[in-house]
KOLSE-937914 format. One record per residue: residue in three letters; x, y, z of N, C-alpha, C in turn. Coordinates in steps of 0.1 Angstrom, whole numbers, padded with zeros to 4 digits, always signed. Layout:
// KOLSE-937914
ALAXYZXYZXYZ;...
END
This chain:
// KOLSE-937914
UNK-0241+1667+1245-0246+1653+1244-0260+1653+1242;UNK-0266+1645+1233-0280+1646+1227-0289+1636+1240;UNK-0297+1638+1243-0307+1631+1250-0314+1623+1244;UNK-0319+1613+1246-0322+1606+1239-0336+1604+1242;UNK-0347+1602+1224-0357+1606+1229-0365+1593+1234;UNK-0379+1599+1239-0386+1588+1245-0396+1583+1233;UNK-0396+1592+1223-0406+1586+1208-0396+1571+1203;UNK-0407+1564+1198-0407+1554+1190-0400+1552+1179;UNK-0393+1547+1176-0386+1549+1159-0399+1540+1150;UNK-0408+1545+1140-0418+1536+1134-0410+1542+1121;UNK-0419+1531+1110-0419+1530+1096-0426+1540+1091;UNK-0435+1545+1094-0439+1555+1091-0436+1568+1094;UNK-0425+1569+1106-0425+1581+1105-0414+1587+1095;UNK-0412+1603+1096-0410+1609+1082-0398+1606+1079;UNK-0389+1605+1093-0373+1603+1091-0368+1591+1083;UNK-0380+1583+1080-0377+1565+1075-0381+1564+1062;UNK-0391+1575+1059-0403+1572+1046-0392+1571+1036;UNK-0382+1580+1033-0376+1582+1021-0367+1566+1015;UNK-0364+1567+1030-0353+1551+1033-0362+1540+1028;UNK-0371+1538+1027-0384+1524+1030-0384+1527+1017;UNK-0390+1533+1010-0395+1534+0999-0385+1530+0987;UNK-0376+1530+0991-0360+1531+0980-0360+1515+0986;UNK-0360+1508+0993-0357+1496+0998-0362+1490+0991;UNK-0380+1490+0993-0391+1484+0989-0391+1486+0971;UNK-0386+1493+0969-0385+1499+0952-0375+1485+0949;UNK-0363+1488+0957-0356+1483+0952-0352+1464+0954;UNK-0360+1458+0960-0359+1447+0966-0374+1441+0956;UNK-0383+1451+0955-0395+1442+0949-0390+1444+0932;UNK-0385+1455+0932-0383+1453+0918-0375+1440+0913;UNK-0362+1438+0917-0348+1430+0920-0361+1415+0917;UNK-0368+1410+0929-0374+1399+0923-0385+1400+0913;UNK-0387+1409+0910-0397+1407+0899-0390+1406+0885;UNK-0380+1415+0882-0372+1408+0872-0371+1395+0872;UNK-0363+1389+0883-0361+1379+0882-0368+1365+0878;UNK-0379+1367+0890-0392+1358+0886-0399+1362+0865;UNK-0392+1372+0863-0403+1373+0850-0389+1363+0838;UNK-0377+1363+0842-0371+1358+0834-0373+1342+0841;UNK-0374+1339+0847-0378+1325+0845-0389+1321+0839;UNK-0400+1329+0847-0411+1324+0843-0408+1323+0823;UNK-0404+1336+0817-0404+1337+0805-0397+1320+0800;UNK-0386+1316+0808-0377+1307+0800-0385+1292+0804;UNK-0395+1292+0814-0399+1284+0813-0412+1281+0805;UNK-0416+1292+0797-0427+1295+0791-0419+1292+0778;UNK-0412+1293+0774-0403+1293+0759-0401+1278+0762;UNK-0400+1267+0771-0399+1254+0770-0408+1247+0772;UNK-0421+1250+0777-0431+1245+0780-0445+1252+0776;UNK-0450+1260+0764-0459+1267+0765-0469+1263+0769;UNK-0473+1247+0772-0491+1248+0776-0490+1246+0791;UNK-0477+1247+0800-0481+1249+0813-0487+1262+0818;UNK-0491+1265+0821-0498+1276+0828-0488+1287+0836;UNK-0489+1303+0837-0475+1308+0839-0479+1312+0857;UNK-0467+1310+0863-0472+1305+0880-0472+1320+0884;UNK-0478+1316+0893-0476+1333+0901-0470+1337+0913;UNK-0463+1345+0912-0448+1354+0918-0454+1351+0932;UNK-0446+1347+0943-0444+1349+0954-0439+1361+0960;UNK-0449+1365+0969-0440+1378+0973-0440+1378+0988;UNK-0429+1368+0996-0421+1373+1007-0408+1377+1006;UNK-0405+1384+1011-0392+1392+1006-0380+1383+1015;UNK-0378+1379+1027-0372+1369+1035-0367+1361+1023;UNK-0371+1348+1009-0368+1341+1008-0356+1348+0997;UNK-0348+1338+0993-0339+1340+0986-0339+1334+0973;UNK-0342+1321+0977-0346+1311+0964-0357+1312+0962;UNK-0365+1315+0949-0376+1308+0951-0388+1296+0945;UNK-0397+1291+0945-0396+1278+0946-0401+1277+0932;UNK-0407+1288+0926-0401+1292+0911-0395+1286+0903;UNK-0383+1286+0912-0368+1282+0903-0368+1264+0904;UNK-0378+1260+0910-0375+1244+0915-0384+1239+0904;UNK-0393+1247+0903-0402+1238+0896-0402+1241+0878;UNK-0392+1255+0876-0389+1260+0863-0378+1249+0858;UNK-0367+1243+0867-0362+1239+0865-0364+1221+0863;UNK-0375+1219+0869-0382+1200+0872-0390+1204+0857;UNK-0395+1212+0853-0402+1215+0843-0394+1212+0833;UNK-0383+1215+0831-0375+1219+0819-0371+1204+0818;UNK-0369+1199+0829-0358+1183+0823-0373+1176+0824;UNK-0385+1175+0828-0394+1167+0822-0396+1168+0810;UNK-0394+1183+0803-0397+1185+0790-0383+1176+0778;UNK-0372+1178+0781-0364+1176+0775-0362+1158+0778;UNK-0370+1149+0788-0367+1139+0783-0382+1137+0778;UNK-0395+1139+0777-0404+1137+0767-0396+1142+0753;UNK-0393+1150+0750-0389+1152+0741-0378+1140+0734;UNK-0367+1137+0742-0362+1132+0738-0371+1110+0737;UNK-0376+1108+0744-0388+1099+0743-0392+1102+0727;UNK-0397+1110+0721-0407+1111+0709-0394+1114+0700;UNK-0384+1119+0706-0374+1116+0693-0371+1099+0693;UNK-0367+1094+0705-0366+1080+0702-0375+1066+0695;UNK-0390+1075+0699-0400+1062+0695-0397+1056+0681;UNK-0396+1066+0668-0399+1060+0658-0387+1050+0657;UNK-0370+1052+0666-0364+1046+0657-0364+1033+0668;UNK-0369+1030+0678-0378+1019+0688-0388+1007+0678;UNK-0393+1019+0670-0404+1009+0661-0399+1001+0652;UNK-0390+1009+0647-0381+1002+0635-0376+0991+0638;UNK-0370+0995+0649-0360+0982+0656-0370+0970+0659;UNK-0380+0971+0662-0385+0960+0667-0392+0957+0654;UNK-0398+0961+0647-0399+0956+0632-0389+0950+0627;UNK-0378+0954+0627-0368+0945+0624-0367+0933+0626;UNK-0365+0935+0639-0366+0925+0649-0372+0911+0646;UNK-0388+0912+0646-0400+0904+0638-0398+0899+0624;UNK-0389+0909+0613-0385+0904+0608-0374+0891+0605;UNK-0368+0893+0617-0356+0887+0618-0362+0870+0622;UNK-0370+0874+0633-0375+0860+0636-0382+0851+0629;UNK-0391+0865+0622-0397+0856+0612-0389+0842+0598;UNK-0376+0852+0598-0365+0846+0592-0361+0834+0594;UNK-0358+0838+0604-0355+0825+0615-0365+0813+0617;UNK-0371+0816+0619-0386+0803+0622-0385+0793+0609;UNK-0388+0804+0595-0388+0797+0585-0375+0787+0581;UNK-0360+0794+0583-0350+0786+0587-0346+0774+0594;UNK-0357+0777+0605-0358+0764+0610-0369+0751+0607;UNK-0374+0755+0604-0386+0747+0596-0382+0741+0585;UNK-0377+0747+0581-0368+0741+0568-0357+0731+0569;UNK-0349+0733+0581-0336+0725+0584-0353+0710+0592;UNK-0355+0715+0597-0366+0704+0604-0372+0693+0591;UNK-0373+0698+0583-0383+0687+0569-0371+0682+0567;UNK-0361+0687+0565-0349+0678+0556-0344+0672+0565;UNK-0339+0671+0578-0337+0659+0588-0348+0653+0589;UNK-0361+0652+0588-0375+0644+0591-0374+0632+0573;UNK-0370+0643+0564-0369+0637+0550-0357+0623+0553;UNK-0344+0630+0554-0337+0624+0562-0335+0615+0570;UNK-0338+0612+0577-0344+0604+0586-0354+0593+0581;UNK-0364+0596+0571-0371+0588+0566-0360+0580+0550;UNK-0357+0588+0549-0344+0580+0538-0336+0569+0539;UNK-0330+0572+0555-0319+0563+0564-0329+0552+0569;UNK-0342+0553+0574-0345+0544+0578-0350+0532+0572;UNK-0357+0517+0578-0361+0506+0569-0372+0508+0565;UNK-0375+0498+0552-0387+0504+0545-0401+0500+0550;UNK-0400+0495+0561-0412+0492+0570-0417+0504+0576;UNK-0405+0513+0583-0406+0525+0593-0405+0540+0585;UNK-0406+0538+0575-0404+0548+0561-0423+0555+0563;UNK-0428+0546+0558-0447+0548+0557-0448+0556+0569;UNK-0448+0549+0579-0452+0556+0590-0444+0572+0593;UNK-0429+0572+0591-0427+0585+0596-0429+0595+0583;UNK-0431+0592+0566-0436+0601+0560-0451+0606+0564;UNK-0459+0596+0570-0471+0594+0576-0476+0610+0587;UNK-0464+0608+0592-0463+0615+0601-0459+0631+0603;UNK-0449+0633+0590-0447+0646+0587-0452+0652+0576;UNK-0460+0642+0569-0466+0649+0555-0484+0651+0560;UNK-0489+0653+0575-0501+0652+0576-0510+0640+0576;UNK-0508+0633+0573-0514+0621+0574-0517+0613+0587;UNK-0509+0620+0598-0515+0617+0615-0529+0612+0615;UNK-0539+0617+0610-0550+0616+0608-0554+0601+0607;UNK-0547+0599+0594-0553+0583+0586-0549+0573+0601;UNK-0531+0575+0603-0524+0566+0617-0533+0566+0626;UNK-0541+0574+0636-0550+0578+0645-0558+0568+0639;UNK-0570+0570+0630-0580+0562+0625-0579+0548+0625;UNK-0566+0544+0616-0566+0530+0615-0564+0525+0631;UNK-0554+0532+0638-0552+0525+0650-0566+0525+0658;UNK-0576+0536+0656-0592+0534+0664-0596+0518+0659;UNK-0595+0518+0645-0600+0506+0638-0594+0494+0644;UNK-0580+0495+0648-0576+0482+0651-0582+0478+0666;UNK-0583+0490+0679-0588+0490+0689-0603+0484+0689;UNK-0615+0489+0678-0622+0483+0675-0628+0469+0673;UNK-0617+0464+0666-0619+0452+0663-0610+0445+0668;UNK-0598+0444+0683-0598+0439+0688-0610+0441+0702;UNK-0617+0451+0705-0627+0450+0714-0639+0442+0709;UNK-0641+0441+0691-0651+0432+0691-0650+0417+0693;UNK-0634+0414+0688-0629+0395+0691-0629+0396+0706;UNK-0629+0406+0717-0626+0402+0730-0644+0398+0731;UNK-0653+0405+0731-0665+0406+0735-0669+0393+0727;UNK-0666+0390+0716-0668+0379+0708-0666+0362+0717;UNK-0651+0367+0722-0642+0356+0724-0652+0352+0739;UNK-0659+0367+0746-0663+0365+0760-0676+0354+0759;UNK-0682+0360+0748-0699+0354+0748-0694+0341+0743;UNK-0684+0336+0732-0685+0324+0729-0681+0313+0745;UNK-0673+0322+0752-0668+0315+0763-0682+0310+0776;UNK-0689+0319+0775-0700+0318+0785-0710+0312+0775;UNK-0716+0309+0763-0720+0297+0760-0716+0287+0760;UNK-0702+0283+0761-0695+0273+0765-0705+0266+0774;UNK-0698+0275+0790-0698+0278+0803-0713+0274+0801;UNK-0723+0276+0796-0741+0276+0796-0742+0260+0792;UNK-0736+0256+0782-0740+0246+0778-0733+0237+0789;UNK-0723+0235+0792-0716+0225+0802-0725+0224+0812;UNK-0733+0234+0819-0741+0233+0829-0749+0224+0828;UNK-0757+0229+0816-0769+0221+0811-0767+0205+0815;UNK-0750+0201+0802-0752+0186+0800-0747+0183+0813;UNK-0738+0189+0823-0736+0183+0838-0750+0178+0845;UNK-0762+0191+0842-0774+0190+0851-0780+0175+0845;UNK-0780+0172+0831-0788+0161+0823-0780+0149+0830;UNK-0765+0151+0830-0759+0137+0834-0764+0133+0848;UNK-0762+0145+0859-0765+0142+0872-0777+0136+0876;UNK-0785+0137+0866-0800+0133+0866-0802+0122+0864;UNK-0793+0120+0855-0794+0106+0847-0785+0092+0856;UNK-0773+0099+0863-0768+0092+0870-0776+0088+0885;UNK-0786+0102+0888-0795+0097+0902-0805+0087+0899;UNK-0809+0087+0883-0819+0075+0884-0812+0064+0882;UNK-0798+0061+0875-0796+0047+0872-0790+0046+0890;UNK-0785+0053+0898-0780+0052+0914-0796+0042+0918;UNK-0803+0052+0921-0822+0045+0923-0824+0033+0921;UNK-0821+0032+0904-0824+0016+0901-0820+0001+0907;UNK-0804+0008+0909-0792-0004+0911-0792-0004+0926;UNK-0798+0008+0927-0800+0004+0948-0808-0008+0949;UNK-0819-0009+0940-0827-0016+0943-0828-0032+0939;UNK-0817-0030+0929-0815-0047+0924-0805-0051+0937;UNK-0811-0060+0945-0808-0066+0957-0813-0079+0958;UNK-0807-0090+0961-0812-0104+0959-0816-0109+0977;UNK-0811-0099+0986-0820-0106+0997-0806-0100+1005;UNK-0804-0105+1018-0798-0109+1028-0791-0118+1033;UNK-0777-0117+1037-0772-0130+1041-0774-0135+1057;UNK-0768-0142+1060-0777-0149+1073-0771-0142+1086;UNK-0763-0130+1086-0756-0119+1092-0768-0108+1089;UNK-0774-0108+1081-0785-0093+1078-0779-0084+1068;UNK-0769-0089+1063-0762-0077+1051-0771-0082+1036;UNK-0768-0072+1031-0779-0066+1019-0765-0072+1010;UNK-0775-0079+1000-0764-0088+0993-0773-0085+0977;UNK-0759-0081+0964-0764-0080+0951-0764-0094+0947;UNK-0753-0087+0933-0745-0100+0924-0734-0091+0923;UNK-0722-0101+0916-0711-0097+0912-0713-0089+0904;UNK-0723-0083+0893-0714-0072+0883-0728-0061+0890;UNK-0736-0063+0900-0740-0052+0904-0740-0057+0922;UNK-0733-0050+0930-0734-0056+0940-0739-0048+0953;UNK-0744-0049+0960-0751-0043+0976-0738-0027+0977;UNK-0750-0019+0986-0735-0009+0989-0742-0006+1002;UNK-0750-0016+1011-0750-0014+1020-0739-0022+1032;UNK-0734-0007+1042-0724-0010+1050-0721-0027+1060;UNK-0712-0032+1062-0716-0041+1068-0711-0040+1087;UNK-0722-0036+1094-0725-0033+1109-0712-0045+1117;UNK-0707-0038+1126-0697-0043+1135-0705-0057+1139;UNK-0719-0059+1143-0723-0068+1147-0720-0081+1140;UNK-0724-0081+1124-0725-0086+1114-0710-0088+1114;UNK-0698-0080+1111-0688-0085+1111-0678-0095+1120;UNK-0682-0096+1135-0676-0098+1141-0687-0118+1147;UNK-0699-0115+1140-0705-0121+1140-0707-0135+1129;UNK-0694-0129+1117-0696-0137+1108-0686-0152+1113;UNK-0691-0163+1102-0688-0175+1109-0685-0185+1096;UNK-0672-0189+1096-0672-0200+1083-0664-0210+1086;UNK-0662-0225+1082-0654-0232+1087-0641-0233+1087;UNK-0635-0240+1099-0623-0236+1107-0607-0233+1094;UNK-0609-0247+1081-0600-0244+1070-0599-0234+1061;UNK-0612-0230+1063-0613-0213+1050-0613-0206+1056;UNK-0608-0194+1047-0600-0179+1055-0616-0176+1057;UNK-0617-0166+1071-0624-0154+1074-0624-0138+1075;UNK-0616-0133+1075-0611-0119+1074-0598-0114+1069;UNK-0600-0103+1061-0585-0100+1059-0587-0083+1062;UNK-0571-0085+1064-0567-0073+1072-0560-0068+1065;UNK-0557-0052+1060-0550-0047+1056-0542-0031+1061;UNK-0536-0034+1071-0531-0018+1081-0531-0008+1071;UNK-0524-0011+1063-0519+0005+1056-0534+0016+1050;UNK-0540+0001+1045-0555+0011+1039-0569+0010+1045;UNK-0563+0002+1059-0572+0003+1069-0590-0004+1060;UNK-0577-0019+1061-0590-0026+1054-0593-0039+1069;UNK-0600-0042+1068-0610-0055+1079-0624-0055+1072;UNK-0624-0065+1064-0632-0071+1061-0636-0089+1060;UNK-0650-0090+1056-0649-0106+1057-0650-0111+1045;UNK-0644-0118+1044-0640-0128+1034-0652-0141+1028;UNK-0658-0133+1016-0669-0141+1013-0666-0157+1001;UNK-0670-0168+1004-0667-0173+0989-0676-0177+0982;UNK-0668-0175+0965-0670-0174+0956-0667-0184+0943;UNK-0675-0192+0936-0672-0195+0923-0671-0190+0911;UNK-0669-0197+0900-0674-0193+0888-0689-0187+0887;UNK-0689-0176+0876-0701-0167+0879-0703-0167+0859;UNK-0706-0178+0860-0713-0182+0842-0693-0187+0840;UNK-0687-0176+0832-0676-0181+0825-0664-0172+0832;UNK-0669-0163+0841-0660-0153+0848-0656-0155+0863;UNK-0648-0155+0871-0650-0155+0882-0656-0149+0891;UNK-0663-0153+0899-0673-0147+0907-0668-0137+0916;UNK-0673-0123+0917-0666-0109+0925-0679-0113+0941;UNK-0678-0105+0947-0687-0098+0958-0695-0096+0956;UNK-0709-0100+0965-0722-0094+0960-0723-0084+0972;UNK-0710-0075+0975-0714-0065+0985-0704-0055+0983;UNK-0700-0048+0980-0690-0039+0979-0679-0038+0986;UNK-0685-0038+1004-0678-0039+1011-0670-0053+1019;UNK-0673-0063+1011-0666-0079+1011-0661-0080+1003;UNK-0647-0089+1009-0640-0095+0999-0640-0113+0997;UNK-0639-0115+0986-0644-0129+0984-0629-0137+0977;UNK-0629-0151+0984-0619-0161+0978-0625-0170+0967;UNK-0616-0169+0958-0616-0178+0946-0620-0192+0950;UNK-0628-0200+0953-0632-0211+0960-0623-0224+0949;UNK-0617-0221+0933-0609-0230+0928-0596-0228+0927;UNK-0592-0215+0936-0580-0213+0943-0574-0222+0953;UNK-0559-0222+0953-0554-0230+0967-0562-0217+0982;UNK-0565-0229+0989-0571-0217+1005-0556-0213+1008;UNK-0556-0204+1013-0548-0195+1022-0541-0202+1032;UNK-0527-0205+1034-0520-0212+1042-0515-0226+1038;UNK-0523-0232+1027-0516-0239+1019-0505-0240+1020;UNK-0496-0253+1017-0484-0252+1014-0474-0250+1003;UNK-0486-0253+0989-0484-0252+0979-0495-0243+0972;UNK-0495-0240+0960-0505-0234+0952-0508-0215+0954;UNK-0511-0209+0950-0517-0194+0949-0534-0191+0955;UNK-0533-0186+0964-0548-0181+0964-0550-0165+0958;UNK-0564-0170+0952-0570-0155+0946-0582-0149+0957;UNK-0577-0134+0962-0592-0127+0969-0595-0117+0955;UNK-0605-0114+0958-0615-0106+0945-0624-0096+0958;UNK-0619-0082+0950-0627-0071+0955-0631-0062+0950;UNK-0642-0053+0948-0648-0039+0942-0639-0029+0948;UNK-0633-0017+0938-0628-0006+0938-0636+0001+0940;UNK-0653-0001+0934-0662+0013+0935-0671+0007+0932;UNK-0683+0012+0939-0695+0010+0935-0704+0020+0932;UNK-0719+0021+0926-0722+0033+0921-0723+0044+0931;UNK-0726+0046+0942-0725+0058+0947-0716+0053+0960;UNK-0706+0049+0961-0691+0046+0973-0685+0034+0964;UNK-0669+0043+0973-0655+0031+0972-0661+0019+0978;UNK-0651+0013+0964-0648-0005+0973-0641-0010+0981;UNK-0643-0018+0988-0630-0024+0999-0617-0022+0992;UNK-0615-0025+0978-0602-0026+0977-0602-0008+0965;UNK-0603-0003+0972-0604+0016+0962-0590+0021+0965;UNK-0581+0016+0979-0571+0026+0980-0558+0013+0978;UNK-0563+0005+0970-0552-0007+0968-0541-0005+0962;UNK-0540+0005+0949-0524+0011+0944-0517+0014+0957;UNK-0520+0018+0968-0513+0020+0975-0500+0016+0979;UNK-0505-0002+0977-0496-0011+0979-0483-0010+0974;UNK-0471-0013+0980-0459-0014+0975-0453-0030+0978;UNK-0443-0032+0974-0429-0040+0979-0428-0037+0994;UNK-0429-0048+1001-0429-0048+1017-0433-0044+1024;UNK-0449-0037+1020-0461-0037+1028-0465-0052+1033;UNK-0468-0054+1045-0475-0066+1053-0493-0065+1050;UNK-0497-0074+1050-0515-0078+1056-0512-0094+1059;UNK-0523-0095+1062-0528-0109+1069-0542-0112+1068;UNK-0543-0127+1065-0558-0136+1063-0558-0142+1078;UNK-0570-0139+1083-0571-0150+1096-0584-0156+1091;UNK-0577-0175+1094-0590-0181+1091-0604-0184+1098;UNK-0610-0193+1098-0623-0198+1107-0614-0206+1120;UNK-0609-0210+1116-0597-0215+1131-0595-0206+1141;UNK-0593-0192+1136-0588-0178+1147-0570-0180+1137;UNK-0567-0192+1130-0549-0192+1124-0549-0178+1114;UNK-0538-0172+1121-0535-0159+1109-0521-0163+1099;UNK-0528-0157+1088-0509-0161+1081-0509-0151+1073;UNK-0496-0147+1073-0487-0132+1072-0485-0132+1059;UNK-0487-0122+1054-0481-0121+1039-0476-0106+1034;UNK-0464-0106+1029-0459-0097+1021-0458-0095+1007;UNK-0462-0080+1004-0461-0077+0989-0446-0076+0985;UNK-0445-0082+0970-0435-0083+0965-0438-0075+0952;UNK-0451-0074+0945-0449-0065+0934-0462-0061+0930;UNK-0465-0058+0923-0483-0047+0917-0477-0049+0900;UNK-0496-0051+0893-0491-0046+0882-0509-0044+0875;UNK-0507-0035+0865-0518-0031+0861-0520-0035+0849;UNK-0531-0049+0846-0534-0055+0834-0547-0052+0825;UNK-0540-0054+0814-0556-0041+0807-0562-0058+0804;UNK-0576-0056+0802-0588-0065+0807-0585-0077+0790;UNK-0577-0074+0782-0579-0083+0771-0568-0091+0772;UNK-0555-0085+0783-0542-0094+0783-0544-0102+0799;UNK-0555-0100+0803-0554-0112+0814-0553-0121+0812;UNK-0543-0129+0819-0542-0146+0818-0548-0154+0831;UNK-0557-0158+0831-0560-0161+0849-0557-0176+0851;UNK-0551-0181+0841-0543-0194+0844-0525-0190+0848;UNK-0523-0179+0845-0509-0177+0851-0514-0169+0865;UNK-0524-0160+0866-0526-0156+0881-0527-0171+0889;UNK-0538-0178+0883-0537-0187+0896-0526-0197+0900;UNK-0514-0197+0889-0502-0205+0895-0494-0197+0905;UNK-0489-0205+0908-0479-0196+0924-0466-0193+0914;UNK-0460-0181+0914-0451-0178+0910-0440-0184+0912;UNK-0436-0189+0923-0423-0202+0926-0435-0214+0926;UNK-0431-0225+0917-0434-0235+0917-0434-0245+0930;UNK-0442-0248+0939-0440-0258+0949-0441-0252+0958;UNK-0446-0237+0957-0445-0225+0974-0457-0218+0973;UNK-0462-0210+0981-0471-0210+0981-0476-0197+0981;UNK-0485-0186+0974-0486-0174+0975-0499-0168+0977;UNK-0498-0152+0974-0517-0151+0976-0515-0138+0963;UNK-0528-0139+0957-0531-0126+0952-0542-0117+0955;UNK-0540-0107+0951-0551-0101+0956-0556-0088+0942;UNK-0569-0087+0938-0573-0081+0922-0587-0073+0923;UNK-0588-0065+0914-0595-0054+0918-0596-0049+0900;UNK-0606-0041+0900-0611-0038+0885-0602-0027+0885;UNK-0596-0019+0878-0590-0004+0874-0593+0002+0859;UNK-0584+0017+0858-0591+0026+0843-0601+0027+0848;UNK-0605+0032+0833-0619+0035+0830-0629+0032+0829;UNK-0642+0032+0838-0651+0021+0832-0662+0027+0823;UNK-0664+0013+0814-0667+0015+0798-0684+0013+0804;UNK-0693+0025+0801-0707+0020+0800-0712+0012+0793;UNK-0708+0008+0780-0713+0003+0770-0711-0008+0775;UNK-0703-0022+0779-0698-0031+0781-0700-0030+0799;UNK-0701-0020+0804-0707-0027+0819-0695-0029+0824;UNK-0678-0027+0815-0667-0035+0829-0657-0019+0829;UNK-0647-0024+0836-0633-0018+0836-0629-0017+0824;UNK-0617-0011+0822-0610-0014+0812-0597-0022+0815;UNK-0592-0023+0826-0580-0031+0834-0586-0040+0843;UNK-0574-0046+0847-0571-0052+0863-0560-0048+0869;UNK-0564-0046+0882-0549-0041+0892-0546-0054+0900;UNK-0532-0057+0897-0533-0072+0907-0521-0071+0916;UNK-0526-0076+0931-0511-0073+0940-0506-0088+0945;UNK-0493-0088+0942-0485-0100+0945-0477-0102+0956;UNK-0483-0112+0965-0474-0113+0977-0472-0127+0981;UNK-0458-0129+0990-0457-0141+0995-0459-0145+1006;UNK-0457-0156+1011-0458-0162+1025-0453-0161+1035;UNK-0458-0157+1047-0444-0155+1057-0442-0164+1068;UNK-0435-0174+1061-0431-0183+1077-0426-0186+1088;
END
């Protein structure tokens, strides 16, 4: 039985050298073939890569050689096949551009002859405008329509200034008239013939006082016991005193106060049994209403009342109104009593317009009422 020794088994020693060397021969050789046929076949598909260099651990099996001989070869084979494809890529899309270009023009063409079309079918008003519009002439359409915006902005701006010279001149002749009206107001304040024995400021009939007449003065006035004294009117909130009056030249005599009303003194008096009495009153004077200004008011079966110098009141109702223009007055039919043998009252007031030239109305408003016993 062999003993077994206490030496080391190493690579170096003699018993191994023969063994090692056949190993090493034969294992480095084995991959170096190997690696030289790749490298070579990767060199035959790729000449301007650079040729890699051999790994030498003997442990591996694969080596990484083979990974990158092989990533090499299919990068090459699809560049390759890329530069075989481009030119017929180019074509195609040349084509392509031809095709569309085809097409565009195709359609452009179907486009004029429905626009032609279109202008054919339509009326010959709307004809101008849509050849207008596909034959380039947008331009002229554009222009004229600036032109029409133009010259309707000039009649506006025209139309403005003529409107505010208007507006300038109205001013003016309002400011001339108002002027003209404060001096003739001035004058006619002043044509005053005195005072009556109450202290009221007394005119004439066709220009008369417009000074008020004071509670004192009214309640203070005094005339005898058979002629009326006041009349009263609820609705238009009339109380006034009852002035009298005759013929005034060829006309009947009005108020010389604006705010009095006056009896026809060749009238039947008030209360009579027979005959019409006439009162006479100012609608307006130059600067205020007259006692009688809200007199249309009157209707059919409104009430007022005359109380005389007695303290006797007597009742009367309207039966009618009418508005007589100043050339069809009859003042022989006003002063008869409408029923013959009974007894009534009227009551008259200037209306329209009054005429400067002539100084009057152009009407009379007259209200008719009867007796109430």
């Amino acid at each position: 039985m062999n003993t077994p020794s206490n030496k080391r088994l190493s690579l170096s020693s003699s018993s191994l050298s023969h063994r090692v060397k056949k190993f090493d021969s034969f294992s480095s050789s084995t991959r170096s073939n190997r690696a030289t046929q790749r490298v070579t076949t990767s060199q035959a598909m790729r000449p301007e890569s650079p040729r890699p260099q051999a790994r030498s651990k003997a442990y591996r099996t694969v080596s990484p050689l083979d990974k990158s001989a092989n990533n090499t070869q299919k990068n090459v084979t699809a560049k390759s096949s890329v530069q075989t494809l481009a030119p017929s890529s180019r074509n195609e899309r040349s084509s392509a551009q031809r095709n569309w270009t085809s097409h565009s023009s195709q359609l452009n063409t179907k486009t004029q002859s429905l626009a032609m079309s279109a202008v054919q079918s339509s009326p010959a008003s709307h004809r101008s405008v849509i050849s207008e519009q596909f034959s380039g002439n947008g331009s002229r359409a554009l222009g004229s329509q600036n032109k029409k915006r133009s010259l309707s902005h000039k009649l506006f701006y025209g139309l403005a200034s003529a409107v505010f010279l208007f507006a300038t001149a109205v001013s003016i002749q309002t400011l001339f008239t108002n002027q003209q009206t404060q001096q003739v107001l001035a004058e006619k304040s002043d044509q005053t013939t005195g005072q009556d024995s109450e202290g009221v400021a007394q005119g004439t009939g066709s220009d008369p006082a417009e000074e008020e007449v004071s509670n004192s003065a009214l309640t203070s006035y005094q005339v005898s016991p058979e002629l009326p004294r006041y009349l009263r009117i609820p609705k238009i909130d009339v109380f006034a005193r009852i002035k009298h009056t005759g013929l005034d030249g060829t006309a009947v005599g009005a108020p010389t106060n604006i705010y009095d009303v006056s009896w026809f003194t060749d009238s039947a008096k008030p209360g009579n049994a027979i005959g019409s009495s006439l009162l006479l009153g100012h609608v307006q004077g130059w600067s205020a209403p007259g006692v009688f200004k809200k007199i249309d008011k009157l209707v059919p079966g409104d009430k007022f009342e005359v109380e005389k110098g007695s303290g006797e009141t007597i009742y009367y109702e309207v039966t009618r109104t009418q508005d007589i223009p100043l050339g069809d007055v009859d003042m022989g039919e006003i002063l008869s009593a409408e029923n013959p043998g009974e007894h009534d009252i009227k009551l008259m007031t200037c209306s329209g317009e009054y005429n400067r030239d002539t100084e009057l109305y152009e009407s009379r408003y007259v209200v008719y009422a009867k007796v109430m016993r």
